[in-house]
TIPAZA-491431 format. One record per residue (C-alpha): residue number from 1; residue in one letter; x, y, z. Coordinates in steps of 0.5 Angstrom, whole numbers, plus 2048, in hexadecimal, padded with zeros to 3 digits. Each point is the difference from the previous one (the first is absolute). Layout:
+-----+---+-----+-----+-----+
:   k : r :  px :  py :  pz :
+-----+---+-----+-----+-----+
: NUM : A :   X :   Y :   Z :
...
+-----+---+-----+-----+-----+
END
This chain:
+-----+---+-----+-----+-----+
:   k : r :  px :  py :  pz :
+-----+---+-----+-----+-----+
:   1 : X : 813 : 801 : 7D6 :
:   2 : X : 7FC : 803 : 806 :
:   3 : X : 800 : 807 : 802 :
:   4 : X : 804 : 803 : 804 :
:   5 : X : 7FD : 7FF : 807 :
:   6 : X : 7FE : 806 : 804 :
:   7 : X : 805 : 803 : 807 :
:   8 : X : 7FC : 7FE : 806 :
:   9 : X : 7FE : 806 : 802 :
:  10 : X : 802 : 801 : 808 :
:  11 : X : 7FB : 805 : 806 :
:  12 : X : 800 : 7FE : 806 :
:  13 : X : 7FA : 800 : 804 :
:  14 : X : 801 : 805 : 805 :
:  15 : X : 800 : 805 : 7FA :
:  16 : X : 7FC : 7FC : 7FA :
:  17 : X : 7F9 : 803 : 7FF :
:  18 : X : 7FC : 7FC : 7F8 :
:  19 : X : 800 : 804 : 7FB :
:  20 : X : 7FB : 7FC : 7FD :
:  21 : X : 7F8 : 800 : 802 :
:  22 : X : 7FD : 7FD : 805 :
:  23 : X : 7FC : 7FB : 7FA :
:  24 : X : 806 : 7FF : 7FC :
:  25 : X : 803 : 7FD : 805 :
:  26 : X : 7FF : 7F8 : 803 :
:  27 : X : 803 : 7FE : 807 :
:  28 : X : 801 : 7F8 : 7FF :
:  29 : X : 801 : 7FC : 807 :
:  30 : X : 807 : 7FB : 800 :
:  31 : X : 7FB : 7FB : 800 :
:  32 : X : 7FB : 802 : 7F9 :
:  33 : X : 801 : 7FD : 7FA :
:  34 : X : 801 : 804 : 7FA :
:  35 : X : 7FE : 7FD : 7FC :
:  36 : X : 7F8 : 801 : 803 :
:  37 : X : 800 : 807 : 800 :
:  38 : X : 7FE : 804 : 7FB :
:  39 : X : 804 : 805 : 7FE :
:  40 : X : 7FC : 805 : 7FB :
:  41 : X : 802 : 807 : 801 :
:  42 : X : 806 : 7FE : 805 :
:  43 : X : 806 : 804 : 7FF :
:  44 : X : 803 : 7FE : 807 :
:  45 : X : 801 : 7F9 : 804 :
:  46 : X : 801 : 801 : 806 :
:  47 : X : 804 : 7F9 : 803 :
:  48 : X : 801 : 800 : 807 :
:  49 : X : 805 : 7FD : 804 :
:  50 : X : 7FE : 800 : 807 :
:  51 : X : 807 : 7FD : 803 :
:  52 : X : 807 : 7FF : 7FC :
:  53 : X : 801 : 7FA : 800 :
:  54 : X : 7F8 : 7FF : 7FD :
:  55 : X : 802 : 800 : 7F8 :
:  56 : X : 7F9 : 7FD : 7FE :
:  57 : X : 800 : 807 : 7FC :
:  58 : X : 806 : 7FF : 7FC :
:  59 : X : 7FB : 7FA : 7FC :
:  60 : X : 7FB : 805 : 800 :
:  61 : X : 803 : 804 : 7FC :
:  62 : X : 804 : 7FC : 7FB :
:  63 : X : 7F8 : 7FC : 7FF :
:  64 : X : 7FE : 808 : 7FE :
:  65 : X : 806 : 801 : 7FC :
:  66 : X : 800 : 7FA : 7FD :
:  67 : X : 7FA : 7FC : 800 :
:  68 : X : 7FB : 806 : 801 :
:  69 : X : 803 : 805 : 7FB :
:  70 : X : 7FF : 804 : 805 :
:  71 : X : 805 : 807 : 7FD :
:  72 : X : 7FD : 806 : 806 :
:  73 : X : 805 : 801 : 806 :
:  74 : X : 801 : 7FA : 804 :
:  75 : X : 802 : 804 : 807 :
:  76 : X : 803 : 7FC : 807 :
:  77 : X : 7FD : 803 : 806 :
:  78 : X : 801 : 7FD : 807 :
:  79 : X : 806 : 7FE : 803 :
:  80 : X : 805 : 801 : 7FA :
:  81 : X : 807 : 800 : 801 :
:  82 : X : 807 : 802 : 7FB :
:  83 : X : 801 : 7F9 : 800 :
:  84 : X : 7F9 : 7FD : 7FC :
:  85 : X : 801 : 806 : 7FB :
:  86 : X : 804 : 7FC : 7FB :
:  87 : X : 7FB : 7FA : 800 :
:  88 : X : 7FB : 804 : 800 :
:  89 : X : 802 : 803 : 7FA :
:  90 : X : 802 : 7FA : 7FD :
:  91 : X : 7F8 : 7FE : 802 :
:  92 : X : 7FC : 806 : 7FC :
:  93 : X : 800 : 805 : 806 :
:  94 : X : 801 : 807 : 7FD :
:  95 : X : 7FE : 803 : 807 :
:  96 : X : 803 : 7FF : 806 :
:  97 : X : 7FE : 804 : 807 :
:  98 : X : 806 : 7FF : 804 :
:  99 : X : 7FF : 800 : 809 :
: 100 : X : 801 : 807 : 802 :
: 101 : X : 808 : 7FD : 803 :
: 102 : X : 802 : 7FE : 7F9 :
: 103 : X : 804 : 804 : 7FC :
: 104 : X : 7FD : 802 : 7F9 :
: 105 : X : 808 : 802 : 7FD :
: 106 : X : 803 : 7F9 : 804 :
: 107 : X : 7FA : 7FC : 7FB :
: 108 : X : 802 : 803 : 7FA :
: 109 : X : 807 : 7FE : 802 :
: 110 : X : 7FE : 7FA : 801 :
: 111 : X : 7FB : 7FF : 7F9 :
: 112 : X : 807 : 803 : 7FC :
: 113 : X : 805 : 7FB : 801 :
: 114 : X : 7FD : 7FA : 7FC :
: 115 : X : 7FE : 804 : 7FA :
: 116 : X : 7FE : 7FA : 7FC :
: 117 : X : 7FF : 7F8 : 802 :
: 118 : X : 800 : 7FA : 7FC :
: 119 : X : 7FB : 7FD : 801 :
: 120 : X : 7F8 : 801 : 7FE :
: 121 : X : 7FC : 803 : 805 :
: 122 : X : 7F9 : 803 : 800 :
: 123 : X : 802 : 807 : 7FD :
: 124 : X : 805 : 7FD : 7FB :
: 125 : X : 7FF : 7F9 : 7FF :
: 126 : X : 803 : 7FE : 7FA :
: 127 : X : 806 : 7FE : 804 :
: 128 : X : 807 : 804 : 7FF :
: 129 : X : 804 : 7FC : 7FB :
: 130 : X : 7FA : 7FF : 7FB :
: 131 : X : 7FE : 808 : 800 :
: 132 : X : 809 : 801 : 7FE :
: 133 : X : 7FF : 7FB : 7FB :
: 134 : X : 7FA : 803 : 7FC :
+-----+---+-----+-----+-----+
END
């Protein structure tokens, strides 16, 4: 069975300053592969989504996670709404960096009303009625 996925930590914008050094951490445009970065040393991945209905960075973090083995903080950052909280999750997001008109206490709202999904994702692939059934 996979291990328990991490809550998705929630800032917003206007008050979220990084605790991790400057070098720890790696900005990757929406348009980047991750696959061509290296990431060495990496403690942070900083995906951007420079407009909400722009959701290239959801397949970012899922190549990370899944594809990469990449288990540092994956942290959304940009034009981030309570809305994606719930995929971004789903997809290897550990951060989210809410816009300053977001409420962090709707997000976890929202993040609390489906406790678990049936199908596999990024964080727990091994689809629901298989994991009950082992």
């Amino acid at each position: 069975m996979s291990p328990t996925p991490r809550k998705l930590e929630l800032y917003r914008a206007d008050r979220f300053t990084p605790l991790e050094a400057e070098q720890e951490r790696l900005q990757l445009p929406n348009d980047a592969d991750p696959r061509t970065v290296k990431l060495e040393g990496v403690r942070v991945v900083e995906l951007h989504f420079p407009r909400f209905a722009d959701g290239r960075a959801f397949s970012q973090a899922f190549l990370l996670r899944r594809r990469l083995g990449f288990t540092g903080e994956i942290r959304a950052i940009g034009d981030v709404l309570v809305d994606q909280l719930q995929q971004m999750q789903r997809s290897g997001f550990t951060q989210a960096v809410l816009r300053a008109d977001q409420s962090v206490e709707h997000g976890h709202q929202l993040l609390a009303h489906y406790p678990a999904f049936y199908q596999g994702d990024a964080v727990q692939p091994i689809p629901r009625f298989l994991a009950e059934s082992h």
